[in-house]
C-alpha positions as CSV (number, residue, x, y, z in Angstrom):
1,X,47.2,-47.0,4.8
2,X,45.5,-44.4,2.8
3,X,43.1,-45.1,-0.5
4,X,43.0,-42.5,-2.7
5,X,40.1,-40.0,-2.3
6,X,40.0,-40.8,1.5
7,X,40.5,-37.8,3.9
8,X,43.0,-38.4,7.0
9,X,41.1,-38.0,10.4
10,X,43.1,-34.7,11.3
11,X,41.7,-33.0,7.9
12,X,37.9,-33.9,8.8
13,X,37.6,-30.8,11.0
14,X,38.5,-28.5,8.3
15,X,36.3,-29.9,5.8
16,X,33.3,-29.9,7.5
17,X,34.2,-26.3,8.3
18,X,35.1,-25.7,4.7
19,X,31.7,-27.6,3.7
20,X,29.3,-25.6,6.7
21,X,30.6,-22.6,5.0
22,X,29.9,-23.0,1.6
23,X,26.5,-24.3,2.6
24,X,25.8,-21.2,4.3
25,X,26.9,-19.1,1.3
26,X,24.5,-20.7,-0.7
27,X,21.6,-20.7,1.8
28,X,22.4,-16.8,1.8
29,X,22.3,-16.7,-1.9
30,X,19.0,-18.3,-1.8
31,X,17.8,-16.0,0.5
32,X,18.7,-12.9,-1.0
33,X,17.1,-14.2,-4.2
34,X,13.9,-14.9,-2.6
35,X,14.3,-11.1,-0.7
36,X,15.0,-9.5,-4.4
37,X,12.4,-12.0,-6.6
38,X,9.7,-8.7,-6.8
39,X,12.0,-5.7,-6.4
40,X,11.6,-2.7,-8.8
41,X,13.5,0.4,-8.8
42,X,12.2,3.4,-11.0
43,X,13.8,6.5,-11.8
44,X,12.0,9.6,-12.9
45,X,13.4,11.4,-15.8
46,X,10.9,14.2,-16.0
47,X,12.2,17.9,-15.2
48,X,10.3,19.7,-12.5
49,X,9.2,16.7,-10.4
50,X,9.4,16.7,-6.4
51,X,9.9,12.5,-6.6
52,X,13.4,11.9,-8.5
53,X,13.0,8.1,-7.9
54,X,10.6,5.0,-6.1
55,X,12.0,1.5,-4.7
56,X,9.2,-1.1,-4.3
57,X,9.1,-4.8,-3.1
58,X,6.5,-7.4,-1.7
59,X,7.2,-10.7,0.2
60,X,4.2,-13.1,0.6
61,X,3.1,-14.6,4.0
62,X,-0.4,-15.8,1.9
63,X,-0.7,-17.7,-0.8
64,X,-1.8,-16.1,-2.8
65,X,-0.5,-13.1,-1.5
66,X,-3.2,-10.8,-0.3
67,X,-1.4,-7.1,-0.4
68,X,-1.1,-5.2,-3.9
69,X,1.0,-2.1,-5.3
70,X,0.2,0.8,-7.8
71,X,1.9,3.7,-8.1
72,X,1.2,6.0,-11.2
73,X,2.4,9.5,-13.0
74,X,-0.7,11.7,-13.8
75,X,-0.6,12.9,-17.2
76,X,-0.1,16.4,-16.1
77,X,3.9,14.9,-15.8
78,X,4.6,16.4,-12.1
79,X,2.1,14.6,-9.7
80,X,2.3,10.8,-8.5
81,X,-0.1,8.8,-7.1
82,X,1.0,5.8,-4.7
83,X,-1.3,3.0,-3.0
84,X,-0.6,0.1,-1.2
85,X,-3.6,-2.3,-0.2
86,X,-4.0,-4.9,2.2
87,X,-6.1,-7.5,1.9
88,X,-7.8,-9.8,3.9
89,X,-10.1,-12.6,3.5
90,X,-8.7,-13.1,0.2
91,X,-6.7,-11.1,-2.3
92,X,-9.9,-10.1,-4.4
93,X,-10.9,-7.0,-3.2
94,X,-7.0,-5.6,-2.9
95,X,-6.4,-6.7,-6.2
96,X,-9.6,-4.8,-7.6
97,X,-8.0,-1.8,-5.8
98,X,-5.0,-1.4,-7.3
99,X,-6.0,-2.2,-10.5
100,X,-8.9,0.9,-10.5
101,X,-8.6,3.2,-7.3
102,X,-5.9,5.2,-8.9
103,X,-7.4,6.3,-12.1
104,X,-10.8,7.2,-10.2
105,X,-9.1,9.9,-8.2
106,X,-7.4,11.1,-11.5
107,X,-10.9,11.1,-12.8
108,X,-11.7,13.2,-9.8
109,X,-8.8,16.0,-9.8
110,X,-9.3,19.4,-11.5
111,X,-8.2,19.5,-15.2
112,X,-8.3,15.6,-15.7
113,X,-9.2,14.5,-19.1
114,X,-10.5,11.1,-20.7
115,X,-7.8,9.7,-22.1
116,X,-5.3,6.5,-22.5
117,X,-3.1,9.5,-20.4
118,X,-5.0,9.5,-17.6
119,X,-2.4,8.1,-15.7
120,X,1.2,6.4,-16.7
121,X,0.9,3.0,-14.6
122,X,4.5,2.5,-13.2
123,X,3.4,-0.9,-11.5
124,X,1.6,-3.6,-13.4
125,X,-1.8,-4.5,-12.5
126,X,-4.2,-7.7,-12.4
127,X,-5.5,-9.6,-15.3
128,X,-9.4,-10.4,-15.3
129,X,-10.9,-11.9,-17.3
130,X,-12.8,-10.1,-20.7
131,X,-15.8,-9.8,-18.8
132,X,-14.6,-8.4,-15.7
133,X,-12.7,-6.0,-17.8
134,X,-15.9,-5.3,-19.7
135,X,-17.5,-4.1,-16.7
136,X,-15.1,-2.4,-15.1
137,X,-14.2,-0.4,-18.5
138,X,-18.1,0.2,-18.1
139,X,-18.2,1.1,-14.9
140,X,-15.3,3.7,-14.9
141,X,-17.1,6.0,-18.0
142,X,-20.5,6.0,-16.0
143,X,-18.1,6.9,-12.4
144,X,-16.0,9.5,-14.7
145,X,-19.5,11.2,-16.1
146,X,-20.5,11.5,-12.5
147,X,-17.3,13.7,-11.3
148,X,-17.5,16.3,-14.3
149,X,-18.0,18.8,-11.7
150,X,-15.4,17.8,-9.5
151,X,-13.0,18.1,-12.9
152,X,-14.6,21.6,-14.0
153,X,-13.4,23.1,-10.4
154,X,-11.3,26.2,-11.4
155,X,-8.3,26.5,-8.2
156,X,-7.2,29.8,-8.8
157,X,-4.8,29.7,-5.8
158,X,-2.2,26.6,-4.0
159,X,-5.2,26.1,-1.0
160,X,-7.9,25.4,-3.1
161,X,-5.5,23.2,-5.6
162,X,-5.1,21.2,-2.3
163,X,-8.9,21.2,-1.4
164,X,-9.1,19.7,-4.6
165,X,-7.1,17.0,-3.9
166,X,-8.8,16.1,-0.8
167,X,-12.2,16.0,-2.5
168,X,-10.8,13.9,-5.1
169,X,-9.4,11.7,-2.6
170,X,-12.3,11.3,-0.7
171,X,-15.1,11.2,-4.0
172,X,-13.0,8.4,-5.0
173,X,-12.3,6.1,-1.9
174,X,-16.1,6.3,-1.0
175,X,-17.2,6.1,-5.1
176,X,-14.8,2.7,-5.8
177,X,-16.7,1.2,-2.2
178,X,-19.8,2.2,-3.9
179,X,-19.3,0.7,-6.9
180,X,-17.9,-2.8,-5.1
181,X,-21.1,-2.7,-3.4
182,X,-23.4,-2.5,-6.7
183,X,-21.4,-5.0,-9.0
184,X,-22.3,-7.5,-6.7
185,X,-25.5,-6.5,-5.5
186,X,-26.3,-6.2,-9.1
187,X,-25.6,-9.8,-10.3
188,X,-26.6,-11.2,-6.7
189,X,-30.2,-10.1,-6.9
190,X,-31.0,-9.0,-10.8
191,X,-33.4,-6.1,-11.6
192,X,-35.1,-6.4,-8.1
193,X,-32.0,-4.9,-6.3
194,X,-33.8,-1.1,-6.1
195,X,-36.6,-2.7,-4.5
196,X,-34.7,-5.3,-2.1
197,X,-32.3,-2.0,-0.8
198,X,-35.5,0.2,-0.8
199,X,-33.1,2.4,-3.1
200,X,-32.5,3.4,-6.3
201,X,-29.1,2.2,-7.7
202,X,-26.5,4.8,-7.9
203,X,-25.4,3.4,-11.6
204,X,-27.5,2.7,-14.5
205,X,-27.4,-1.1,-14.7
206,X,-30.3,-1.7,-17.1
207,X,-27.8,-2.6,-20.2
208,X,-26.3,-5.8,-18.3
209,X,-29.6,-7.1,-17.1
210,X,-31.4,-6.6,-20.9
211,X,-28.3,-9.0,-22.5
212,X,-29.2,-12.1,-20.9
213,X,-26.5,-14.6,-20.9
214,X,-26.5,-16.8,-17.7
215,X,-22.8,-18.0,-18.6
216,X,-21.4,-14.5,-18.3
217,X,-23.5,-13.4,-15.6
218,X,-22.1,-16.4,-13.6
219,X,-18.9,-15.8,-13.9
220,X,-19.4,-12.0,-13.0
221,X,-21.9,-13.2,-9.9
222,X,-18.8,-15.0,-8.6
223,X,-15.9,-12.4,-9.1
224,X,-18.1,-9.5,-7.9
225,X,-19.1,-11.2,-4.9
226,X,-15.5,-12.4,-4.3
227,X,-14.2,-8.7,-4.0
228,X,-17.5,-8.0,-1.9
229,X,-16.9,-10.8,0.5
230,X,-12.8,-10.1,0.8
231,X,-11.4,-6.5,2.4
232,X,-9.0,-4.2,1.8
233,X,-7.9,-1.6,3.8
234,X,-6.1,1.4,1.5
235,X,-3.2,4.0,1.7
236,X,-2.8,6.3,-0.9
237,X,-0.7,9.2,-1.2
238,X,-1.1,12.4,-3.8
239,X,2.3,13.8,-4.4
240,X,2.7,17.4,-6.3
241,X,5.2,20.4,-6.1
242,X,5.9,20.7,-2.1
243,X,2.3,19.4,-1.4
244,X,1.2,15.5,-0.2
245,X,-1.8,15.1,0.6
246,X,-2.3,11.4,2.3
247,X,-5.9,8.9,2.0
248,X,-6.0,6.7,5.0
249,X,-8.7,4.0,5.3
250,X,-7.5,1.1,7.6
251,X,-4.7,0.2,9.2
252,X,-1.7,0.3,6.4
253,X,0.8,3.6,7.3
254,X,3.0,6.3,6.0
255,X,5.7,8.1,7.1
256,X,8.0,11.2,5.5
257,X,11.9,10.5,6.9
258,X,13.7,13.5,7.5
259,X,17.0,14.3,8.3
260,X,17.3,16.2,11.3
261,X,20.3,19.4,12.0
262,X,22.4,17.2,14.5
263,X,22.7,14.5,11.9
264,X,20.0,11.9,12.9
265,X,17.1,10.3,11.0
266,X,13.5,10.7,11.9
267,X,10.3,9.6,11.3
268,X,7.0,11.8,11.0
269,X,3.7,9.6,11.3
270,X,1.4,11.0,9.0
271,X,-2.3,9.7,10.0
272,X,-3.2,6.7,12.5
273,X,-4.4,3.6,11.9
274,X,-8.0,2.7,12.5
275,X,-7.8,-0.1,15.0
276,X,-8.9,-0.2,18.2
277,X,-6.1,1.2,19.4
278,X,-7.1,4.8,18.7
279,X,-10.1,6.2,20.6
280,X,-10.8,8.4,18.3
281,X,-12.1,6.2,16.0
282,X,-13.7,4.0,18.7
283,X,-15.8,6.9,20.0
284,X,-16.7,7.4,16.2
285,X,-18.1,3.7,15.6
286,X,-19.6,4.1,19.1
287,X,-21.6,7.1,18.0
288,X,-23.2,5.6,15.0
289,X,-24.8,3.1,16.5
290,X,-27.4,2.8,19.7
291,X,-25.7,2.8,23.0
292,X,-27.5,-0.7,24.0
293,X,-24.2,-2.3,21.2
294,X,-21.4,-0.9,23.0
295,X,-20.9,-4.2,24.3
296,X,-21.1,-6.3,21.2
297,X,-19.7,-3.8,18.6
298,X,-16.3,-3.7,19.9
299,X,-15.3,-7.5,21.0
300,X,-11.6,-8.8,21.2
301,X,-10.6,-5.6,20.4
302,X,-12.5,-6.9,16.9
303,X,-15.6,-4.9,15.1
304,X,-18.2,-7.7,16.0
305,X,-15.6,-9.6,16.9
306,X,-14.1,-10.7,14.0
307,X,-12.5,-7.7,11.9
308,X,-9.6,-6.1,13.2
309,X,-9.4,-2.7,10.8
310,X,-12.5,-0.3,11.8
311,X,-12.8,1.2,8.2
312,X,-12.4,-1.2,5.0
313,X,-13.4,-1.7,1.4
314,X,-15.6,-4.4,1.1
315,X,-16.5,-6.2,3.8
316,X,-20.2,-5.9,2.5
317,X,-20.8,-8.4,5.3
318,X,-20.3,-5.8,7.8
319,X,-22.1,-3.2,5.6
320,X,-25.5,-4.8,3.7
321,X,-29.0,-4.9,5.2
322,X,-29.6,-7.8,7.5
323,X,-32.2,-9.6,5.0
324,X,-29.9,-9.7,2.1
325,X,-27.0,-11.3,3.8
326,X,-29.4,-13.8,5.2
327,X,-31.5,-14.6,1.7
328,X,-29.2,-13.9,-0.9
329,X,-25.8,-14.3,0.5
330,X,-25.2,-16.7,3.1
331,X,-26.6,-19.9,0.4
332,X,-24.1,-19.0,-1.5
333,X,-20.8,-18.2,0.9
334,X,-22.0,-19.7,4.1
335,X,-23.4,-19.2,7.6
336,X,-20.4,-16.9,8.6
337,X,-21.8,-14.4,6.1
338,X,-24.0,-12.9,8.7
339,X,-21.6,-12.0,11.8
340,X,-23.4,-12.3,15.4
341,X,-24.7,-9.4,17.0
342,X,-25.3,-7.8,13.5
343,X,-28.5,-5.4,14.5
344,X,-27.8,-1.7,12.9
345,X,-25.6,-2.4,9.6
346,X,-23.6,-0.4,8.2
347,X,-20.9,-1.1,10.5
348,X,-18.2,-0.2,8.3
349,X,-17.1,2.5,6.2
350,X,-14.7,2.8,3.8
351,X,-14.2,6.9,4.1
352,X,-10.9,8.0,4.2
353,X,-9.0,10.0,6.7
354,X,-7.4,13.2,5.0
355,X,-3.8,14.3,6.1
356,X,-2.2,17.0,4.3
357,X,1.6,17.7,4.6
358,X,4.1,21.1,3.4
359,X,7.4,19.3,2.6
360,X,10.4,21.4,3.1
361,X,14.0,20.3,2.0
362,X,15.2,18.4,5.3
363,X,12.4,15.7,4.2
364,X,13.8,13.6,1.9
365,X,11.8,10.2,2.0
366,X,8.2,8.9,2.4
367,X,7.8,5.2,3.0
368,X,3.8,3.4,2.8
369,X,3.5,-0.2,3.9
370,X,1.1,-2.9,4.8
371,X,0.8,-3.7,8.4
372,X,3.2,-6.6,7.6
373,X,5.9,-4.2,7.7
374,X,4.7,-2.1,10.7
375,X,4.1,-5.1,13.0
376,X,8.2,-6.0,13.1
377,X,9.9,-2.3,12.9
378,X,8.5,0.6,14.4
379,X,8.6,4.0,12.1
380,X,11.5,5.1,13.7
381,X,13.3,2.5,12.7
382,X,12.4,2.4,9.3
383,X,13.4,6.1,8.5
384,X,16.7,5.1,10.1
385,X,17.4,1.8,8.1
386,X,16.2,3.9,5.1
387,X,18.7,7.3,5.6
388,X,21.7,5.0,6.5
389,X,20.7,3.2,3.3
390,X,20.9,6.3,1.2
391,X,23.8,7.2,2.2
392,X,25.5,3.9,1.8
393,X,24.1,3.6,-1.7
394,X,26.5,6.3,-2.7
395,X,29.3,3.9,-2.0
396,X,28.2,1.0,-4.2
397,X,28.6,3.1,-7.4
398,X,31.5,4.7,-9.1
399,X,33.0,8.0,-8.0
400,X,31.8,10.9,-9.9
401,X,33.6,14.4,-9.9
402,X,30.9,17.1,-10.8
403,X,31.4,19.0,-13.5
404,X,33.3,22.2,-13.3
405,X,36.6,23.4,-11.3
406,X,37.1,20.9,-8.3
407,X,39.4,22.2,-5.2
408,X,41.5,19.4,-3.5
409,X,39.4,20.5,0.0
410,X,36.4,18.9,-2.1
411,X,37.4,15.9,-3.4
412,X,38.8,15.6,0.1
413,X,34.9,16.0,1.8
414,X,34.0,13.5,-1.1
415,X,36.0,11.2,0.1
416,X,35.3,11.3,3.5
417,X,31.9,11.0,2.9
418,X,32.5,7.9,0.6
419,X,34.7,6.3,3.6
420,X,31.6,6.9,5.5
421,X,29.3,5.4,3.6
422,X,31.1,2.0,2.9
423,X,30.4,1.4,6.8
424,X,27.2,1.5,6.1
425,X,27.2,-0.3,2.5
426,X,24.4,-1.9,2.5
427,X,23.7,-5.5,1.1
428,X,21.0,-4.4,-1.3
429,X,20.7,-1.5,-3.4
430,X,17.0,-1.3,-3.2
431,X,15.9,0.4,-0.2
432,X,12.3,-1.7,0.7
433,X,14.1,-5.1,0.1
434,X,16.7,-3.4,2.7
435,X,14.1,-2.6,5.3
436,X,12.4,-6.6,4.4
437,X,15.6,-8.1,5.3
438,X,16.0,-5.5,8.4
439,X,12.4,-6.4,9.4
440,X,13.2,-10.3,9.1
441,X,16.7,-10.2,10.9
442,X,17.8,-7.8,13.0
443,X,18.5,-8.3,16.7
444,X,20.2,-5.9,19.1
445,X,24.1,-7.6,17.7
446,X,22.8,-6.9,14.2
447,X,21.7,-8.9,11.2
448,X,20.5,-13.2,11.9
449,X,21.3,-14.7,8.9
450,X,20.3,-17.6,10.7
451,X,16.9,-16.3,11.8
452,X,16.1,-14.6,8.1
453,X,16.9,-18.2,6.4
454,X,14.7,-19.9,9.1
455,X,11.2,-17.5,8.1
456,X,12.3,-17.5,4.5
457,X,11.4,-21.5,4.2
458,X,8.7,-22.0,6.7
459,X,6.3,-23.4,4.8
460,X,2.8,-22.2,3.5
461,X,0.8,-23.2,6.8
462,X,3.0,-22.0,9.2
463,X,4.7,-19.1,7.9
464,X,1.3,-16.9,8.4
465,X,2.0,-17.4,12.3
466,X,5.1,-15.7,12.6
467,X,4.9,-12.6,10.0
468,X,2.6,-11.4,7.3
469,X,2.5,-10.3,3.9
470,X,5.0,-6.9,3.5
471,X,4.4,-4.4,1.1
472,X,6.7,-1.3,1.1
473,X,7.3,1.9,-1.5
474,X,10.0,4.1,-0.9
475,X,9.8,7.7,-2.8
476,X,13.0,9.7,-3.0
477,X,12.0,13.5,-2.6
478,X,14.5,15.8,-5.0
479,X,16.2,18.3,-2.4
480,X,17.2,20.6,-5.1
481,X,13.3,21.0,-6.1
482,X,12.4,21.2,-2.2
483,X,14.8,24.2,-2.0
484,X,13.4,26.4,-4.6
485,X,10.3,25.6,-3.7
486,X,11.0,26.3,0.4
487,X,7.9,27.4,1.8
488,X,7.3,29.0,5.4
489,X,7.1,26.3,7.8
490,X,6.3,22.9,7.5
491,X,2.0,22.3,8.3
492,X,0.1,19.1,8.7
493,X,-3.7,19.0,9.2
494,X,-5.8,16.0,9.4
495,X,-9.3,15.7,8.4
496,X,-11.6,12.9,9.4
């Protein structure tokens, strides 16, 4: 005899079956809400522009997460700056990054002016606190009085527009370091830093060290010394007209995805990281120093054992004189200040590689990451995901005849084209949170939801075992531009 409520034995099957599946409908809901929690999609309005539209997301591994965003307009309504910055150690000196790398290269380009306008900030940026703000206000005006010549340069044709850019770049990357470097120094020691380095400060400092107020100058001891300690490794790009011209200080990456004349997607590398994995730069930190370190520089494939990236910001560690790690740093952060074998500092830099690129129309894509991206799909894979993407977009919106006369033959390829596409309709419409889920879950049979829910609730002290933070910007190149604009062949040089 049944009660009421109860299930007979032949209907338990079912309903756990029933039950299993609802539970895994919401574990995929949860999933894709934790996948879609920071993306952004932007579209650019502005007439005359090369980049028609960006796609942006970031999943922590880190808490707090240690990889930051920027991407800006410049005022001049047709270039775009975009960085992605990995930290390490902490999320200080990435955060610092984003928040003021961008608009010291705009203070660096030709025909920049001092203005709110400098640059539109399509990403939003860390909060300090009024005194950090203060100083970094501060610190800017003296950095954009410095570059006046830089911004006086006159290019009176499209190579020295591009040299330009490259000095910009460069001025900027190895300025910002500089100023990391001073802040702290300059709060760490006092008005005796000139004589401690044996050199006179690049900035003029004298205005914080007259207003003496031991409350602020704590608090700006400790978050100057924080971004010093941490590390950040940088990728910026300068996009304008058919030109990008590519920053590279670490080990983040960048690719342009193209779309080749048989059909198929493809990836072009732009730079290399600067691990030890590339001899290059090896044989460059090897000539710097005495041959009697070959041994100790390099250990672990590590710089002194302990860094992996051979070219940071910060990392003042790796980069200040001997005695003032040992006297003025290490009572205040620790013993591991000082690293062992630490004999002819600076063993770090945080000078740029150059690469400059001609885009032509069959580009249509570049992609920048963090390393977290990089470690679980190779670039090939990524321009792949992201072309198939594009072109499975196109089904998730409406049909749209364009305007003017349409012959049946057309709507007929549009069609086609549409049937295509909803093959490939992709589960998200933004493409970085696409290549995250990709990056999480694919195995040769295709998507684990299985193995995506599984890294998506490890928690806090584990999840930095199997994956790290991800950080990806997508930027859609405008074909239509690309055409008018064709140019020769397509070039790439790299300067070191």
């Amino acid at each position: 005899m049944l009660i009421k409520g109860d299930i007979e034995a032949t209907q338990v099957p079912s309903f756990i079956m029933i039950l299993s599946s609802f539970l895994k409908v919401l574990l995929e809901i949860q999933a894709t809400s934790i996948l879609q929690a920071n993306e952004k999609t932007f579209e650019s309005n502005k007439p005359g522009t090369v980049l028609k539209s960006f796609d942006w997301n970031q999943l922590a591994s880190n808490n707090p997460q240690e990889d930051s965003l920027a991407i800006a307009q410049l005022c001049d309504n047709k270039s775009y700056l975009l960085g992605v910055f990995d930290g390490h150690g902490g999320p200080a000196c990435s955060r610092v990054l984003a928040k003021r790398l961008l608009s010291y290269i705009a203070a660096s380009l030709p025909s920049q002016h001092v203005s709110s306008l400098l640059i539109e900030q399509l990403t939003p940026s860390a909060e300090f606190r009024p005194e950090i703000e203060s100083l970094y206000a501060y610190e800017f005006n003296q950095y954009h009085a410095s570059v006046s010549h830089l911004r006086d340069t006159l290019s009176s044709d499209e190579q020295s527009s591009i040299d330009s850019i490259e000095r910009a770049l460069v001025s900027a990357f190895e300025a910002m370091d500089q100023q990391l470097s001073e802040e702290a120094l300059a709060f760490l020691l006092g008005p005796d830093m000139g004589e401690v380095l044996q050199r006179v400060p690049r900035w003029d400092w004298k205005p914080w060290w007259a207003d003496d107020s031991p409350a602020r100058n704590k608090i700006l001891q400790l978050s100057t010394l924080s971004a010093a300690m941490s590390g950040a490794v940088a990728c910026v790009a300068h996009v304008s007209s058919n030109n990008l011209v590519l920053a590279n200080t670490g080990d983040c990456q960048a690719i342009v995805g193209y779309l080749s004349e048989d059909g198929t997607w493809g990836a072009r590398k732009l730079g290399r990281e600067h691990t030890s994995e590339n001899p290059a730069e090896v044989e460059r930190l090897y000539s710097e120093h005495p041959t009697s370190e070959r041994d100790s520089i390099l250990r672990m494939d590590r710089l002194l054992g302990q860094l992996m990236p051979l070219r940071a910001f910060g990392d003042f560690r790796f980069k200040w004189p001997r005695h003032v790690l040992e006297k003025w740093v290490s009572p205040i952060v620790g013993e591991n200040a000082l690293p062992q074998n630490y004999k002819t500092p600076p063993y770090l830099t945080a000078r740029p590689e150059i690469v400059r690129y001609t885009l032509n129309p069959r580009d249509k894509f570049l992609v920048m990451a963090s390393d977290g991206l990089w470690d679980l799909l190779s670039p090939t894979q990524v321009a792949r995901l992201v072309g198939e993407h594009m072109s499975g977009r196109v089904a998730l919106g409406p049909l749209t005849l364009p305007p003017g006369d349409v012959t049946l033959n057309e709507i007929n390829t549009m069609l086609q084209q549409r049937r295509d596409g909803l093959s490939k309709r992709p589960l998200d419409t933004n493409a970085a949170t696409h290549l995250i889920r990709h990056a999480l879950s694919s195995t040769e049979t295709g998507l684990d939801f299985d193995r995506l829910s599984e890294l998506l609730s490890l928690p806090e002290d584990v999840v930095r075992l199997f994956r790290d933070d991800i950080t990806i910007a997508v930027a859609y190149f405008d074909t239509d531009y690309l055409l008018r604009t064709l140019p020769s062949g397509n070039t790439e040089e790299t300067s070191q």
